[in-house]
C-alpha positions as CSV (number, residue, x, y, z in Angstrom):
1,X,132.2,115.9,47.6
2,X,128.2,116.2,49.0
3,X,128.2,117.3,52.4
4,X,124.8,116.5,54.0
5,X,122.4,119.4,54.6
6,X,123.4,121.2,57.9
7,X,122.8,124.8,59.9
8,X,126.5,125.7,59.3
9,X,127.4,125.1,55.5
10,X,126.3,124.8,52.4
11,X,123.8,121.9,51.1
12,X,124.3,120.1,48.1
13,X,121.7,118.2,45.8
14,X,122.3,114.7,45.7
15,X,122.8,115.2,42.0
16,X,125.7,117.6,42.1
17,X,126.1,120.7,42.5
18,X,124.3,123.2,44.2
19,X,120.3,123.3,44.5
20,X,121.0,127.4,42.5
21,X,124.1,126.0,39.9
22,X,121.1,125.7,37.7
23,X,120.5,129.4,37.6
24,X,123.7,129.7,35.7
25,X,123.8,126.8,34.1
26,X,120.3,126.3,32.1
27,X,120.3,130.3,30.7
28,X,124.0,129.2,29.8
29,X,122.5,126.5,28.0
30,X,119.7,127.6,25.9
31,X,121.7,130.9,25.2
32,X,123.5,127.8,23.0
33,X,120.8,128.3,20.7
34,X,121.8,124.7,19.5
35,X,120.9,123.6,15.8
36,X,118.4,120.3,15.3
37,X,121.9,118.7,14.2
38,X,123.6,119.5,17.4
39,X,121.0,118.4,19.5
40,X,120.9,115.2,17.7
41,X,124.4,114.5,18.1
42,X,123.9,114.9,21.9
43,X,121.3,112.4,22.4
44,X,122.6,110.7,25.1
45,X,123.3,113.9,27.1
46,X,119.9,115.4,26.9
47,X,119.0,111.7,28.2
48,X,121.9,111.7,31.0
49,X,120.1,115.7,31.9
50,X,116.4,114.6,31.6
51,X,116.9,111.3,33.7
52,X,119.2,113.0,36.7
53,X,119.7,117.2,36.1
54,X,117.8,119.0,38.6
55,X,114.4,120.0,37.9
56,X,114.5,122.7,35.6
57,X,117.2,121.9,33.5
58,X,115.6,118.4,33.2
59,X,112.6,119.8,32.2
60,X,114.7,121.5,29.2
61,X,116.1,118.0,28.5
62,X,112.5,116.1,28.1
63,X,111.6,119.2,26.0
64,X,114.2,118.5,23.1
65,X,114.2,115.1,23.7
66,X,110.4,115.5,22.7
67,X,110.7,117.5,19.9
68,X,113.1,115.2,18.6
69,X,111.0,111.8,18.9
70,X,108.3,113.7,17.6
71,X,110.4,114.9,14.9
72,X,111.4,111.2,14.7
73,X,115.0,111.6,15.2
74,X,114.7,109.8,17.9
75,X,114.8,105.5,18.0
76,X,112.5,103.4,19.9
77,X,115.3,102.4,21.8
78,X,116.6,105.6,22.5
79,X,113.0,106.9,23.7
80,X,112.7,103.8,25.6
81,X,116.6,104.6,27.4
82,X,114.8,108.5,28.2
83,X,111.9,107.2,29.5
84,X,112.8,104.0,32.2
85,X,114.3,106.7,34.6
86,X,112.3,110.1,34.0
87,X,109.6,108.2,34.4
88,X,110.7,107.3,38.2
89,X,111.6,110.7,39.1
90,X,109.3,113.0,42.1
91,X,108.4,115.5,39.4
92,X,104.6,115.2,38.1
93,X,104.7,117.4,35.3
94,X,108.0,115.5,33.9
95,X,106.3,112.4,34.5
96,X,103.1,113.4,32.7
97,X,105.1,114.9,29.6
98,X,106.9,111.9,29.0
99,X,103.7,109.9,28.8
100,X,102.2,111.9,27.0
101,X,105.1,111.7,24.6
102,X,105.3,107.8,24.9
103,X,101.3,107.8,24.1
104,X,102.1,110.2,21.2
105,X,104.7,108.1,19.6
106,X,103.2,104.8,20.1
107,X,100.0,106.4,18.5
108,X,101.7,107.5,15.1
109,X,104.1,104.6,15.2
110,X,102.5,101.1,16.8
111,X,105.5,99.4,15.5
112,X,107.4,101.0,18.4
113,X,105.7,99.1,21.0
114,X,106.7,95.6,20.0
C-alpha cells in the first residue's frame, strides 16, 4: 500500500516501491546481461518500464527499446504503444530520446508514419 509522504515514515513513489528500490533493482537488471532474443521476447515489459519505472530504470527501458527499433525489431505499432506515454512523462532527456528515436525511424522508414 503507498502511504503519502510524511515526517514519521517512509515515502513511497507513486509508481511502487521505494524512491531507492531502484538501486537494487536496475544493477540486478543489466547484471542479466540479456541476449537481443530475450529482450525481444520482453517487448512489452521494457514498454510497461520505460512508460511507468522510475527514472533510471526507465531510462534503461527507452535504451533497448531504441536499439531494438533501430535494429528494426521493433513494429510501428509497438514503437507507437512505447512512445504515447514516455512521451508525457516530467523527464526531458527521456522525452528528447524518444523523439529523437521517432524522427530516426520515420526518417529510414516513411512508411511508418501512415
Amino acid at each position: 500500500m503507498c502511504s503519502s509522504a510524511t515526517t514519521t515514515g517512509p515515502t513511497r513513489t507513486p509508481r511502487g516501491g521505494g524512491p531507492t528500490d531502484h538501486r537494487v533493482f536496475l544493477p540486478l537488471l543489466t547484471e542479466l546481461a540479456l541476449t537481443r532474443e530475450e529482450e525481444r521476447t520482453r517487448i512489452a515489459d521494457w514498454t510497461a518500464l520505460a512508460r511507468d519505472a522510475v527514472s533510471p530504470v526507465a531510462t534503461h527501458a527507452q535504451g533497448v527499446l531504441a536499439a531494438l527499433a533501430l535494429d528494426g525489431d521493433l513494429t510501428p505499432r509497438q514503437l507507437a504503444e512505447a512512445s504515447e506515454r514516455l512521451l508525457f512523462r516530467a523527464e526531458k532527456k527521456l522525452v528528447r530520446a524518444q523523439l529523437v528515436l521517432l524522427g530516426k525511424v520515420l526518417s529510414r522508414d516513411t512508411g511508418a508514419a501512415g
